[in-house]
DSSP file (Angstrom, degrees, kcal/mol; ACC not computed):
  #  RESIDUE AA STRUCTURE BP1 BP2  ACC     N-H-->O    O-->H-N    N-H-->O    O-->H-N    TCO  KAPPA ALPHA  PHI   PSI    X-CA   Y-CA   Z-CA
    1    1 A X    >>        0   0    0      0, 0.0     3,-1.1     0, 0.0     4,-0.9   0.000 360.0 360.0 360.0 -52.1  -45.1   43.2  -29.5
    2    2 A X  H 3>  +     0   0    0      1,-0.3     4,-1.7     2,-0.2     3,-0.2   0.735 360.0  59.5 -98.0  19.8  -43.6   40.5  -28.1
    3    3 A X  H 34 S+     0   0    0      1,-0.2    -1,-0.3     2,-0.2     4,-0.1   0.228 102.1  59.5 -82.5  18.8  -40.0   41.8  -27.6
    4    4 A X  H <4 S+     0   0    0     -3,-1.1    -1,-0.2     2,-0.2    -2,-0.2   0.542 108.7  42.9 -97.7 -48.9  -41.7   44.3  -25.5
    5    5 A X  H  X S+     0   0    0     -4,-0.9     4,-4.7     1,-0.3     3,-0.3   0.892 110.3  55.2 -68.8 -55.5  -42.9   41.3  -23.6
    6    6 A X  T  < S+     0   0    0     -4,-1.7     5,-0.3     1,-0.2    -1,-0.3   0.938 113.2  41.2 -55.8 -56.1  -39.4   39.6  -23.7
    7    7 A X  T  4 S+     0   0    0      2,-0.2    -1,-0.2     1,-0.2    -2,-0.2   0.306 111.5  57.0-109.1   8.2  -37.6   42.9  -22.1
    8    8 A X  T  > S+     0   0    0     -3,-0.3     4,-2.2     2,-0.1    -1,-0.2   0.795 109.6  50.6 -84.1 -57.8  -40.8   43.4  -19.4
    9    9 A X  T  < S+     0   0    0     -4,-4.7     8,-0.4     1,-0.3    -2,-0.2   0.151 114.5  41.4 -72.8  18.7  -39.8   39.9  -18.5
   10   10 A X  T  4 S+     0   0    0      6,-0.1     3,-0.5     2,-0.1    -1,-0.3   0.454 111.8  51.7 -95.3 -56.3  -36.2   40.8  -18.1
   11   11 A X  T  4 S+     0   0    0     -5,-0.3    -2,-0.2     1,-0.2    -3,-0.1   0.831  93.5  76.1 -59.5 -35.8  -36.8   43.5  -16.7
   12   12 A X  S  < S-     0   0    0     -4,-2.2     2,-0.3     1,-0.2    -1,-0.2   0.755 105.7-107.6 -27.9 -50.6  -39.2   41.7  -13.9
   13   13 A X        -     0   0    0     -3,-0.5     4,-0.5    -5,-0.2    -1,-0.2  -0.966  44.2 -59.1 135.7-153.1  -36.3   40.4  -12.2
   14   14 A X  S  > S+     0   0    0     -2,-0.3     4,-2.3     1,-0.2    -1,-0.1   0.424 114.6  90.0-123.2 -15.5  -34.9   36.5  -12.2
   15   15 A X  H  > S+     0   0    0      2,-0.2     4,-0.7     3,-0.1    -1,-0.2   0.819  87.6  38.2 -42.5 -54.4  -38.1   35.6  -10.7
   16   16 A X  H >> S+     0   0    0      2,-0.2     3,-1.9     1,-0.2     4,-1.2   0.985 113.8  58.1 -93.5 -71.2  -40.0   34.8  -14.1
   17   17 A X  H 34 S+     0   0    0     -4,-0.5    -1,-0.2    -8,-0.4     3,-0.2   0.847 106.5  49.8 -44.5 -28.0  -36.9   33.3  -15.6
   18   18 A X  H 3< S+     0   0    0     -4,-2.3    -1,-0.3     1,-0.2    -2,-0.2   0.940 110.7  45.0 -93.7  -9.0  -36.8   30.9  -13.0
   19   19 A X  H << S+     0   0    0     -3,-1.9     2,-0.3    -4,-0.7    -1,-0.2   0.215 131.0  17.3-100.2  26.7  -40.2   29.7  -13.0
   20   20 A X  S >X S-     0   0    0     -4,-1.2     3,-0.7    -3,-0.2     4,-0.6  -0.744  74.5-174.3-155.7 131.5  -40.5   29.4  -16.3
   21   21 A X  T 34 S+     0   0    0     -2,-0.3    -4,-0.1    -3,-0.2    -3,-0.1   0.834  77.9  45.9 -85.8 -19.9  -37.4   29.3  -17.9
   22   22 A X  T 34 S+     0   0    0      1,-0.2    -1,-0.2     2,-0.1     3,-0.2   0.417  98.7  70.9-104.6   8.7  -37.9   29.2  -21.6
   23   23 A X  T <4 S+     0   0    0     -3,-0.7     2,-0.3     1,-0.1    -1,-0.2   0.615 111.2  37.0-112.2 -27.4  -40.7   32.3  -21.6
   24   24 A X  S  < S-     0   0    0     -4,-0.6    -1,-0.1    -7,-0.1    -2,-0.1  -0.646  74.3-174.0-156.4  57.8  -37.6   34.6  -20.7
   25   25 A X        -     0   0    0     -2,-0.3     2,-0.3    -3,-0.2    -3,-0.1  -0.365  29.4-103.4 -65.4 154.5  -34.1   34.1  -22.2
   26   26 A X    >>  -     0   0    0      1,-0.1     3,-2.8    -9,-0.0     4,-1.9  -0.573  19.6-120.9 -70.6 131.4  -31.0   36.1  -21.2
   27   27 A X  H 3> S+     0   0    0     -2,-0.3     4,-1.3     1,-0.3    -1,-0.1   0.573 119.5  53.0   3.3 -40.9  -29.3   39.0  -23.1
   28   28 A X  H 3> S+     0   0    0      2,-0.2     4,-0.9     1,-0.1    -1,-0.3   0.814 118.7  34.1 -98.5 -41.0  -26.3   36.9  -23.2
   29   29 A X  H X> S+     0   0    0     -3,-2.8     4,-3.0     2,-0.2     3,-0.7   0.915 109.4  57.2 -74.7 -59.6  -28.3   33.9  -24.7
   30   30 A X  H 3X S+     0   0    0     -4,-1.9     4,-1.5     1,-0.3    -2,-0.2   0.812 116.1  36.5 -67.5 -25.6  -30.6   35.3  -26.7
   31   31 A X  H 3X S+     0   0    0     -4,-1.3     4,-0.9    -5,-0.3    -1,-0.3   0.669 112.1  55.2 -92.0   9.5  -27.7   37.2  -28.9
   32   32 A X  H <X S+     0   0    0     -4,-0.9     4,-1.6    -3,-0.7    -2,-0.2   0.839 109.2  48.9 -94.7 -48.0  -25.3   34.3  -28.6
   33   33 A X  H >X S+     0   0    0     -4,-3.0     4,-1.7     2,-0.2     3,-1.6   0.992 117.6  50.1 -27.9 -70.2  -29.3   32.1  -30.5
   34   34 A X  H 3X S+     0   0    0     -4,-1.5     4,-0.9     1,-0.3    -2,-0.2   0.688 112.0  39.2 -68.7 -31.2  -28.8   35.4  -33.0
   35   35 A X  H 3X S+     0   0    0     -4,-0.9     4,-1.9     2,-0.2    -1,-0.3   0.855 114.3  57.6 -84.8 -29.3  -24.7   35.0  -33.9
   36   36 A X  H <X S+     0   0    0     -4,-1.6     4,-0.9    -3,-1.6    -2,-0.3   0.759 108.1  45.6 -96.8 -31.5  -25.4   31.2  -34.1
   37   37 A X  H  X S+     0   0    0     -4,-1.7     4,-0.9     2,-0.2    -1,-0.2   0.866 115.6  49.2 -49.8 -50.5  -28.1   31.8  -36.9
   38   38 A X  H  X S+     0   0    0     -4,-0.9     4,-1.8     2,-0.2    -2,-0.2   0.817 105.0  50.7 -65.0 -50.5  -26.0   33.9  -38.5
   39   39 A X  H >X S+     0   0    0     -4,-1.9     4,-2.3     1,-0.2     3,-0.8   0.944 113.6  48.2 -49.9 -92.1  -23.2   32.0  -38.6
   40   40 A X  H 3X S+     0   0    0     -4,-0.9     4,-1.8     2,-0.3    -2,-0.2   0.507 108.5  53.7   0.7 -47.9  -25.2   29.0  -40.1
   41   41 A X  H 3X S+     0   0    0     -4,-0.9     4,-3.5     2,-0.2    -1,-0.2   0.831 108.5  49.0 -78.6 -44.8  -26.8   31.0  -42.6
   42   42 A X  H <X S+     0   0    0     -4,-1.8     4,-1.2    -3,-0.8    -2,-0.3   0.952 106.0  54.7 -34.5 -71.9  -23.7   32.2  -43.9
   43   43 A X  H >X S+     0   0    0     -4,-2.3     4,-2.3     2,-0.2     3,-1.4   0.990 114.0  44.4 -48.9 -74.8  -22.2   28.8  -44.0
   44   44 A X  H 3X>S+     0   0    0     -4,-1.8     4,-4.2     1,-0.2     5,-0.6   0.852 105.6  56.3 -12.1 -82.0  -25.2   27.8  -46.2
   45   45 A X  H 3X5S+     0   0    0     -4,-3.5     4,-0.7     1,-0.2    -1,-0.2   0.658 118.5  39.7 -42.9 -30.0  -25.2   30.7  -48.3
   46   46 A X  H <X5S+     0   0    0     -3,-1.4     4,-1.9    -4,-1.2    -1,-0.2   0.811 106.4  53.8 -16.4 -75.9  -21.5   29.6  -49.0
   47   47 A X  H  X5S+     0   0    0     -4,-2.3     4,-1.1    -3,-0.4    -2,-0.2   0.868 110.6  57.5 -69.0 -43.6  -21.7   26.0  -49.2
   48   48 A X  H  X5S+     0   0    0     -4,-4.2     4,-4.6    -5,-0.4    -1,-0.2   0.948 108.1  50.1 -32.1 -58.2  -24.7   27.2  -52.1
   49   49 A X  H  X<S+     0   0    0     -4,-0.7     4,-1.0    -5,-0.6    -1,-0.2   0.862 111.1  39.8 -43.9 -53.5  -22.1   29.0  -53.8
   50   50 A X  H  X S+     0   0    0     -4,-1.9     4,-2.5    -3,-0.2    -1,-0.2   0.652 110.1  57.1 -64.1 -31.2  -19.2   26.4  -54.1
   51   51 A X  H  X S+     0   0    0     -4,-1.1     4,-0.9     2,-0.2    -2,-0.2   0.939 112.7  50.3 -99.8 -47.6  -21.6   23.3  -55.0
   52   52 A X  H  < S+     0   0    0     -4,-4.6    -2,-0.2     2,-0.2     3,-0.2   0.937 109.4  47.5 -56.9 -34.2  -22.8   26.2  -58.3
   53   53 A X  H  < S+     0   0    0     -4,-1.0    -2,-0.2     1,-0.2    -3,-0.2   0.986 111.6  51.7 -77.1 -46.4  -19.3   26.8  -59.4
   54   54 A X  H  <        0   0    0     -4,-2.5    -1,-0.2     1,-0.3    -2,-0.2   0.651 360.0 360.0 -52.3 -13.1  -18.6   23.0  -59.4
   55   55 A X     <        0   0    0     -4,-0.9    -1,-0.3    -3,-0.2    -2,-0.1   0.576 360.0 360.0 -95.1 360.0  -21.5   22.2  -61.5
């Protein structure tokens, strides 16, 4: 429901995003958010790993 919302307000134009800037991220942003999570979670899930084999 709201990524419906998200990709109306994309779709809208540059108008929305510029008055309110944080109601409407870009494509570019918003998977760039999504690799940077991923990345991150990874590293965790890792770091988990290593600190159980030392023990």
């Amino acid at each position: 429901k709201g990524q419906v919302s998200q990709i109306q307000r994309t779709l809208s134009g540059s108008r929305v995003s510029n008055l309110n800037p944080h109601a409407a991220m870009d494509r570019s942003a918003q998977e760039l958010f999504l690799n940077f999570m991923i990345v991150l979670i990874t590293v965790l899930l890792m770091w988990l790993l290593v600190r159980a084999y030392q023990e």
